[in-house]
C-alpha positions as CSV (number, residue, x, y, z in Angstrom):
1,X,-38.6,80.3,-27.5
2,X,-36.8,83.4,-28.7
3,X,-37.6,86.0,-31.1
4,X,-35.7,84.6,-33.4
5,X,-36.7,81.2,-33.6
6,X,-39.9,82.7,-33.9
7,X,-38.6,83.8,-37.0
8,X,-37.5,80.8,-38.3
9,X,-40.2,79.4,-38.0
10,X,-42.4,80.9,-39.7
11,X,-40.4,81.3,-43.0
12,X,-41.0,78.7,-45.9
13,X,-38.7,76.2,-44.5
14,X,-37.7,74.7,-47.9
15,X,-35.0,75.0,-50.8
16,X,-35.9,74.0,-54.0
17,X,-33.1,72.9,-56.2
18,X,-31.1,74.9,-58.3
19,X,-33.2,78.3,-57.6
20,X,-32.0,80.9,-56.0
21,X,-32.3,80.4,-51.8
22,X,-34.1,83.4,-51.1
23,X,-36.7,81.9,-53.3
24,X,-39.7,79.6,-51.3
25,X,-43.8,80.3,-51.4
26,X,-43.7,81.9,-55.1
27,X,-43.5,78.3,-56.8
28,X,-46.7,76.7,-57.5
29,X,-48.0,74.2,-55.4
30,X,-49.0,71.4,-57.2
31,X,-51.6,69.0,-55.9
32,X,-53.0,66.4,-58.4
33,X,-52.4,65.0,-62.1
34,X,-53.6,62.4,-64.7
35,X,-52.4,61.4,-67.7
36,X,-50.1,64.7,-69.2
37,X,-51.8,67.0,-66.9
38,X,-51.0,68.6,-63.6
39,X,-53.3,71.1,-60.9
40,X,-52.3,73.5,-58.5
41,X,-53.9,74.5,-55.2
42,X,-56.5,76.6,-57.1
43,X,-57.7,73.8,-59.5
44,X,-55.9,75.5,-62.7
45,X,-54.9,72.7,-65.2
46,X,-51.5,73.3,-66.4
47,X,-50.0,70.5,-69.7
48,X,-46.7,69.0,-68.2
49,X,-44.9,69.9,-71.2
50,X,-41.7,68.5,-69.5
51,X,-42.9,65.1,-67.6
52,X,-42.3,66.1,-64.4
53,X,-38.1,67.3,-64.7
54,X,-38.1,64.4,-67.8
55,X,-39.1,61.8,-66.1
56,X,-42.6,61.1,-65.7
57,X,-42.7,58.9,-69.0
58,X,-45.9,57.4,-69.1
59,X,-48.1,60.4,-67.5
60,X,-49.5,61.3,-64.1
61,X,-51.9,58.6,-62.7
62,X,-50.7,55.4,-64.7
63,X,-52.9,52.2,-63.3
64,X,-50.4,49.6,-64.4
65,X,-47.5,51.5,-62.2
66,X,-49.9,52.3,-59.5
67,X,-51.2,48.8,-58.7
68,X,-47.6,47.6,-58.8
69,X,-46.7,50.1,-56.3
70,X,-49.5,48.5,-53.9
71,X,-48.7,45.1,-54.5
72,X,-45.1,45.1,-53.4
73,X,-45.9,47.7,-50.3
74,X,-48.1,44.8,-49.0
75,X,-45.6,42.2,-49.6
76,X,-42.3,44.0,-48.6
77,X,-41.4,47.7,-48.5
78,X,-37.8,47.4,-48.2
79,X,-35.0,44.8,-48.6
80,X,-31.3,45.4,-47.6
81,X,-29.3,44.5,-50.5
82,X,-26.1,44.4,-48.5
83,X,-27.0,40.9,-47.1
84,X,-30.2,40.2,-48.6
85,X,-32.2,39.9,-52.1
86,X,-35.6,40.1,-53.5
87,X,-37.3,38.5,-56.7
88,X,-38.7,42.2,-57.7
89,X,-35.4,43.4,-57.8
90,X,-34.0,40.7,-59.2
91,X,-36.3,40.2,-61.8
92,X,-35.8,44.0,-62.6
93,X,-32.6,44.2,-63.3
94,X,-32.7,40.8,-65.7
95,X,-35.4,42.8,-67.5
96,X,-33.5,45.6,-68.1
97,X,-30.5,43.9,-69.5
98,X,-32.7,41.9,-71.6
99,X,-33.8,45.2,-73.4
100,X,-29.8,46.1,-74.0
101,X,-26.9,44.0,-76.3
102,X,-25.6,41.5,-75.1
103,X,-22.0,43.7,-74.4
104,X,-23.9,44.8,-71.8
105,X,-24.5,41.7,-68.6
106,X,-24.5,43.1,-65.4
107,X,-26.1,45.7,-63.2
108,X,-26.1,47.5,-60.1
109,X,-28.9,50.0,-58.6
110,X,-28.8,53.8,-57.6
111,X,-31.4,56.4,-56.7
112,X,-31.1,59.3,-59.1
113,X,-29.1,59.9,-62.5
114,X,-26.2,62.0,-60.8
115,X,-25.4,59.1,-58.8
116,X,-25.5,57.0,-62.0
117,X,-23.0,59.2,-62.9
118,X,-20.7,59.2,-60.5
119,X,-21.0,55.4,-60.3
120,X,-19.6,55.1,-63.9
121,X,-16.6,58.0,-62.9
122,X,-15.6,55.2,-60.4
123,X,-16.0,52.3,-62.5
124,X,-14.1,53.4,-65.7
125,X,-11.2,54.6,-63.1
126,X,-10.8,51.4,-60.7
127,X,-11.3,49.1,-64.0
128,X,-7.7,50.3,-65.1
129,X,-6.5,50.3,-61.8
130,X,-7.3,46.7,-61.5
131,X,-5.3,46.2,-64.5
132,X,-2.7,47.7,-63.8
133,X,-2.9,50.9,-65.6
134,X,-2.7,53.7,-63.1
135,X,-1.8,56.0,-65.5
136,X,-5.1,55.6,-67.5
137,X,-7.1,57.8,-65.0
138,X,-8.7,60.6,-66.8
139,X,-11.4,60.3,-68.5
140,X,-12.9,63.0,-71.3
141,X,-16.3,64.8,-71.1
142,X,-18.1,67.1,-73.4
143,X,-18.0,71.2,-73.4
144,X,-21.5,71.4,-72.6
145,X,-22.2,68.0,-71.2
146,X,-24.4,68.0,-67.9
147,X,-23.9,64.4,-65.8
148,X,-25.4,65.9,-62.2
149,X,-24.6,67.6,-59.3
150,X,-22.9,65.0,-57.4
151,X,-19.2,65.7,-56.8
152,X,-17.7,63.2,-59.3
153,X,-21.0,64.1,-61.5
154,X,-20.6,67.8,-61.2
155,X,-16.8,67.7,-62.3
156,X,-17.4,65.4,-65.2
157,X,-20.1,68.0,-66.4
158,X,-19.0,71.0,-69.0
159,X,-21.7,73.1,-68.7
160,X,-22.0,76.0,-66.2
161,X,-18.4,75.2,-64.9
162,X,-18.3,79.0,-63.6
163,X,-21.1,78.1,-61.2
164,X,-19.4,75.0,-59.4
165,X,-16.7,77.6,-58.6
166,X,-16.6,77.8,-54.9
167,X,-17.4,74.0,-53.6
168,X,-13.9,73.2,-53.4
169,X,-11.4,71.6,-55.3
170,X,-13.7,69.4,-57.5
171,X,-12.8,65.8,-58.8
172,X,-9.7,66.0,-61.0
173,X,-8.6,64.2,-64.4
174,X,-11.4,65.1,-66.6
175,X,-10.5,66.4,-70.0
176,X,-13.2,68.9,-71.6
177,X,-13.5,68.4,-75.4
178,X,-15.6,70.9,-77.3
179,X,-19.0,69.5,-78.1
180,X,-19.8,68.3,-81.7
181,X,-22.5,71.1,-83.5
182,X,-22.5,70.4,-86.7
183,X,-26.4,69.6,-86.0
184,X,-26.5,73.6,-85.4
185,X,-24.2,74.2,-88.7
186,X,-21.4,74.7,-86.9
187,X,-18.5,72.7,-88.5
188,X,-18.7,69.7,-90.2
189,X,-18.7,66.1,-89.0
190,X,-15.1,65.3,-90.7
191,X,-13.7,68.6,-88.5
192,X,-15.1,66.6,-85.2
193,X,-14.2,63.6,-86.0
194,X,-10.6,64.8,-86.7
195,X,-10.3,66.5,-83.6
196,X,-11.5,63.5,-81.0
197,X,-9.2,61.1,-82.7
198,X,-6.2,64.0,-82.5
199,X,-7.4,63.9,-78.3
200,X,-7.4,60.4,-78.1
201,X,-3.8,60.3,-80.5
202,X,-2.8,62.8,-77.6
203,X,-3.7,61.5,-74.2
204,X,-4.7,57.7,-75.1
205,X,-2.3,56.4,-72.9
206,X,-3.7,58.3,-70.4
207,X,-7.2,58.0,-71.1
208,X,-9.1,55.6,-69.1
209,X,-13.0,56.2,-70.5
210,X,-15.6,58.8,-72.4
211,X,-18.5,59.7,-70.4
212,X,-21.1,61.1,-73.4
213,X,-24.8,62.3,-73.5
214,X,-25.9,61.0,-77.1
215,X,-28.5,63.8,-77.3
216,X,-27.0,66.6,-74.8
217,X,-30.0,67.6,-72.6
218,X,-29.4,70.5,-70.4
219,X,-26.9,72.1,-72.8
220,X,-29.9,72.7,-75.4
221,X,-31.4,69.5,-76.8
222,X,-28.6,68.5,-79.2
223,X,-28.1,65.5,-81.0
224,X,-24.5,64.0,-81.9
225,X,-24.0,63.1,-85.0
226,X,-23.9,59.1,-85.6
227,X,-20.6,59.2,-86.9
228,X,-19.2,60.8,-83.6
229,X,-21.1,58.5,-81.3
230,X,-19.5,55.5,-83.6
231,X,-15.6,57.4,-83.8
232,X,-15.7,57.9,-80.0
233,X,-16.9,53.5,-80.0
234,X,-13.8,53.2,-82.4
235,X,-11.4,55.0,-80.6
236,X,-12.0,53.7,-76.8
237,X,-11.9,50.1,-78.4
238,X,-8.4,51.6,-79.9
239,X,-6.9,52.4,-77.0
240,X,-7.9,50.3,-74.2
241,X,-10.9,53.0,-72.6
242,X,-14.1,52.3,-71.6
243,X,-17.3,54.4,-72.9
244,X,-20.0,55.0,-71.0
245,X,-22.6,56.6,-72.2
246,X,-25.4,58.9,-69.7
247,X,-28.8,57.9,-70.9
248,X,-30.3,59.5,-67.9
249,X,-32.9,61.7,-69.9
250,X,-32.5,59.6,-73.1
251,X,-33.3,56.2,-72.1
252,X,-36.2,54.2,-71.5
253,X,-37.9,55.5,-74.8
254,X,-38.0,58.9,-74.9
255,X,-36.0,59.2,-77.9
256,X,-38.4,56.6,-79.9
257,X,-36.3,53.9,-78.9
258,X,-35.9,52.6,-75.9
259,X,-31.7,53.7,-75.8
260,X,-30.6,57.0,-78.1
261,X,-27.6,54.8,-78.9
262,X,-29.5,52.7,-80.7
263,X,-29.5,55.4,-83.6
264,X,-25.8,55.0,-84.0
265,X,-24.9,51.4,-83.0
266,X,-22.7,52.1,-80.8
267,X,-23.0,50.1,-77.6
268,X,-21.1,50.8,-74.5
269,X,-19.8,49.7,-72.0
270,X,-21.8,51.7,-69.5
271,X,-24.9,52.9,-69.2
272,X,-26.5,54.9,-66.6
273,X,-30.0,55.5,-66.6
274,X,-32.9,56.8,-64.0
275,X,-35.5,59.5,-65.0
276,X,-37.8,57.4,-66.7
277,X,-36.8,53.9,-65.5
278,X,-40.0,53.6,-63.6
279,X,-41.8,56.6,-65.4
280,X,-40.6,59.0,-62.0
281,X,-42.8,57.6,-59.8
282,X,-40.1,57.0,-57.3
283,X,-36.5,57.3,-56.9
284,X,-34.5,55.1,-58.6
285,X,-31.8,54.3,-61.0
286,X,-29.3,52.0,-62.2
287,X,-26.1,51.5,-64.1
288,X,-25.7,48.5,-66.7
289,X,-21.9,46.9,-67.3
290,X,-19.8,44.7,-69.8
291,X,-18.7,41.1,-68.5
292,X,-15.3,42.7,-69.0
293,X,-15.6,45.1,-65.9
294,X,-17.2,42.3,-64.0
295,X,-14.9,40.0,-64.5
296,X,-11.9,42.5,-63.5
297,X,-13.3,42.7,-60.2
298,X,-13.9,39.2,-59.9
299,X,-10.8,37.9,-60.7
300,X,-9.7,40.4,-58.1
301,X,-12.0,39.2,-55.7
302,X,-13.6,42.3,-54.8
303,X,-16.5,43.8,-54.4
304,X,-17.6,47.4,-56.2
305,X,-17.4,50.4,-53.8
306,X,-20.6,51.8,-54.1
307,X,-23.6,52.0,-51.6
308,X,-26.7,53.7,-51.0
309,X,-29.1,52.3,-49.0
310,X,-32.1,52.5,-51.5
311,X,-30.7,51.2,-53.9
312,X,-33.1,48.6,-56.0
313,X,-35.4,49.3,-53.5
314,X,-38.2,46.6,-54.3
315,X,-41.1,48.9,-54.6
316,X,-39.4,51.2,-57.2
317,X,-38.3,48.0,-58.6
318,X,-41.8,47.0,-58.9
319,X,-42.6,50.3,-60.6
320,X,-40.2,49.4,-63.2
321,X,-41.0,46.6,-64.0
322,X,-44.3,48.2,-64.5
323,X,-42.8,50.7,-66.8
324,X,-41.3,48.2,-69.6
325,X,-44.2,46.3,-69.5
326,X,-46.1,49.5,-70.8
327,X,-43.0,50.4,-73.0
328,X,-43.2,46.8,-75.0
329,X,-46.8,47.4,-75.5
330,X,-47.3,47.1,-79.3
331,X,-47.2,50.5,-81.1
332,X,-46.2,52.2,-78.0
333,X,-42.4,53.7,-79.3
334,X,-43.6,54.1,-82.3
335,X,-46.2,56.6,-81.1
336,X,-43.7,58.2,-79.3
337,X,-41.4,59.1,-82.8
338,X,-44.5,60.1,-84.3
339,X,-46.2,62.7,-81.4
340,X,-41.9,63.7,-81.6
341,X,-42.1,64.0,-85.4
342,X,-45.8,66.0,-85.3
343,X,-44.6,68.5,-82.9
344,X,-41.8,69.5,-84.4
345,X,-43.9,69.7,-87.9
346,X,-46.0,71.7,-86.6
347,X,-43.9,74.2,-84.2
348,X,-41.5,74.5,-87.6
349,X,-44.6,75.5,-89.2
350,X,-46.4,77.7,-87.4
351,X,-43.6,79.5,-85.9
352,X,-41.9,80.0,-89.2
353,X,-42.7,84.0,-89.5
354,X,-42.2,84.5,-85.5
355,X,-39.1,87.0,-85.3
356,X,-37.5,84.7,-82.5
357,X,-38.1,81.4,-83.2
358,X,-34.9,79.9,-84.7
359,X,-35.3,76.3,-85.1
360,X,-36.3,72.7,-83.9
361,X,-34.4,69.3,-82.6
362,X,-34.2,66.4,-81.3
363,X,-35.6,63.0,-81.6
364,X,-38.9,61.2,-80.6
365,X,-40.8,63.6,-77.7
366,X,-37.2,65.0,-76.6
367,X,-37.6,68.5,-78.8
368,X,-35.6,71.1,-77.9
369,X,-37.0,75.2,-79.6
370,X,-34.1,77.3,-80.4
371,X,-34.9,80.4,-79.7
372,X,-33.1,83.8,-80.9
373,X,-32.6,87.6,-80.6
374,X,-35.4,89.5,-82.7
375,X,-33.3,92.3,-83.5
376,X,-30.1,90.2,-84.2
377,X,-31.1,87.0,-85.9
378,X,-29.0,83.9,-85.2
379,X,-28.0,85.6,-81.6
380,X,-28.8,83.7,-78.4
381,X,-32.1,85.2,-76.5
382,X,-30.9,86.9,-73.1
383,X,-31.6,85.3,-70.4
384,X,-34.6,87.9,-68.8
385,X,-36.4,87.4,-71.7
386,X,-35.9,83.9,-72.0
387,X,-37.4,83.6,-68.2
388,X,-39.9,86.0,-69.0
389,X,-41.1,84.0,-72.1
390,X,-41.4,80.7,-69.9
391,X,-43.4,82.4,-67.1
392,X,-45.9,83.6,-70.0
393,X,-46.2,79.9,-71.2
394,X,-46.9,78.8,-67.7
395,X,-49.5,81.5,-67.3
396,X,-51.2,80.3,-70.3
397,X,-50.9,76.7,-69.1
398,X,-48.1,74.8,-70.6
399,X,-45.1,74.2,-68.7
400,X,-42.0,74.0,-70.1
401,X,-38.1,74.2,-69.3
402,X,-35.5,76.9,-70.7
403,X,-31.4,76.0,-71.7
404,X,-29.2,78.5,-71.5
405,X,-26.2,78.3,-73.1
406,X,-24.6,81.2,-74.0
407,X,-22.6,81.7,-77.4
408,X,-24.0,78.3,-78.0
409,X,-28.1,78.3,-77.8
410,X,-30.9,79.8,-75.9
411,X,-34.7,78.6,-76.1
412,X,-36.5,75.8,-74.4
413,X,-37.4,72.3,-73.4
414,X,-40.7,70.1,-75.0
415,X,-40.3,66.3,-73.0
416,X,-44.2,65.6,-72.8
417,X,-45.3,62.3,-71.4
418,X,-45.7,59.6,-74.1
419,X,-49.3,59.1,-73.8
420,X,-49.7,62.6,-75.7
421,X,-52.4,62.7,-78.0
422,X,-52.0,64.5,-81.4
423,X,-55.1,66.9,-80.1
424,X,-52.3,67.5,-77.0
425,X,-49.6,68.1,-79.3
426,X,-51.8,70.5,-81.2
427,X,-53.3,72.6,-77.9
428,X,-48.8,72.3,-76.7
429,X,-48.4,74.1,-80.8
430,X,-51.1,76.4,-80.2
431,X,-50.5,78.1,-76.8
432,X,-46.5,78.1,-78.0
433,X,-47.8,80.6,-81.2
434,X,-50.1,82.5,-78.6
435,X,-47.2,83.5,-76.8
436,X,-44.4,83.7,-79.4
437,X,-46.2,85.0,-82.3
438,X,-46.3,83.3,-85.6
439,X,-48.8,83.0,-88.6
């Protein structure tokens, strides 16, 4: 073996996502959790202030999702969808649809949320193509939107465009429309509600679908207004474009309900979901569909091009299924908007004198804490500081997870797990004022 295997060898032989490559044995090593807690290798209990990366729902160590888990290992592990099926995942998918309108009939699996993503990209696209409308191939995205890293996923998102530079020419015919924030007093709703319909009275007949976060995650927590989540409903029904909305991080209850569409009433015609579809235990997603796309392909007599081979895998199935169960439990979203409601309450009111806190939002436990310069109020935190301010929290054992987005807003991430205790929610306020300051 040569020196330089030798080498190779011995470094950390692993690259964690989105971090820096050079990075590998300075991340904590985490070895054990229960309920909204999490230990490393030295026994130090850390509160998962973010669920895992927003998915771990229902906390570490859930017994319902566990003995699920072990009952479909021992009957069948894996079940080729291609040519096969399997009640589990079967039964799944009915149950998920039962949970959505009725606009909404049809279903097919993935494994993560960017591939949820980029299954509704090709979906909106060969739905007008099999009606004839070849022109109607772009579809809009938001300014600050985040769908994934996938390649159809990665073009459709807005946010941190510079940093895709370099992969290559990158899926074509999206239109970037500037993201609604009149939730951070900036404009008004009637100003964003002229502008999409002046963008759809511009490029309809070229429009083929909307791809929307209703609360924009990565981009800072921000809600949309109602009225734009119902305009952008309005004007897809207007002119012949489908609307798909990416309840990846949303879905499944984190907002209080068990869809963040739910709040406006607008119901698409897509929706992609994974995170906490089976509370993160394994990988797993899935996209839900009108009759009106299925039908196109039917009467076509084709099939939908899209494949993974773990797809509805049974025993992630099985996990979900485990999940709703827990999720209809009486009082169960309701807890959730309340624990949502209580820490925002409080983090408003004990951060209220603290130089750089700037504000709370977001709905049910999906909070996201504006942060600001000291020094220059209203101005985004820099990024250092930002990072520095995280680390600190971790130290003092919450974890959280920072947004960047600069000239827009800076701060970071609250997604607990929605078995949260008010007591939890309390200790979360508490070691947030430690570190920040406050009264």
């Amino acid at each position: 073996m040569s020196t330089m295997q030798n080498v190779q060898r011995a470094v950390y032989p692993l690259i964690h996502p989105l971090k820096n490559v050079q990075l590998g044995e300075s991340f904590t090593s985490l070895l054990e959790g229960s309920g909204i807690y999490v230990r490393d290798e030295n026994g130090k209990p850390y509160i998962d202030g973010i669920s895992g990366l927003w998915n771990v729902s229902l906390g570490y160590g859930h017994s319902g999702i566990r003995q699920a888990i072990i009952e479909q290992l021992d009957r069948i592990p894996f079940v080729n969808l291609v040519d096969q099926t399997n009640p589990t995942t079967v039964k799944f998918a009915q149950e998920l649809l039962a949970l959505t309108p009725e606009r909404l009939s049809r279903a097919i699996y993935t494994c993560t949320g960017s591939e949820s993503a980029e299954l509704a990209i090709k979906l909106i696209r060969k739905y007008q193509s099999l009606r004839g409308l070849e022109q109607k191939q772009n579809i809009v995205a938001l300014s600050i939107s985040y769908h994934g890293t996938y390649y159809g996923a990665m073009s459709a998102s807005g946010i941190d465009r510079e940093i895709s530079q370099g992969y290559g020419p990158k899926v074509p015919g999206f239109l970037f429309h500037d993201t609604p924030l009149s939730s951070l007093g900036r404009g008004s709703e009637d100003e964003e509600l002229r502008a999409i319909e002046e963008l759809f009275e511009r490029e309809g007949d070229r429009i083929a679908g909307m791809i929307v976060e209703p609360i924009i995650g990565s981009g800072g927590t921000i809600p949309l207004p109602d009225s734009f989540l119902r305009k952008i409903r309005e004007l897809c029904d207007l002119h012949g474009a489908l609307l798909a909305f990416d309840e990846v991080a949303t879905g499944m209850g984190r907002t209080g309900r068990m869809f963040a569409f739910e709040y406006s009433g607008a119901v698409p015609d897509i929706l992609c979901l994974s995170k906490g579809i089976n509370s993160g235990y394994l990988p797993l997603g899935a996209v839900l569909f009108s009759e009106a796309i299925y039908r196109e392909f039917a009467v076509a007599n084709l099939h939908i091009e899209h494949l993974s081979t773990q797809n509805g895998n049974p025993i992630a199935c099985s996990a979900g299924l485990a999940t709703i169960e827990a999720l209809n439990q009486p009082g169960m979203l309701e807890h959730v908007s309340e624990m949502g409601e209580l820490l925002r309450e409080l983090l408003n009111e004990e951060l209220a004198d603290c130089p750089v806190f700037l504000e709370t939002r977001g709905k049910g436990l999906m909070t996201g804490v504006a942060l600001q310069d000291d020094l220059v109020g209203g101005v985004c935190m820099e990024a250092e500081r930002l990072s520095a301010l995280v680390n600190r929290l971790k130290q003092r054992g919450l974890i959280v997870y920072p947004f960047y987005t600069p000239g827009v807003t800076t701060g970071f991430h609250l997604y607990p797990p929605f078995v949260i205790s008010a007591q939890e929610v309390s200790k979360i306020v508490a070691i947030i004022k430690k570190t920040l300051g406050g009264r």
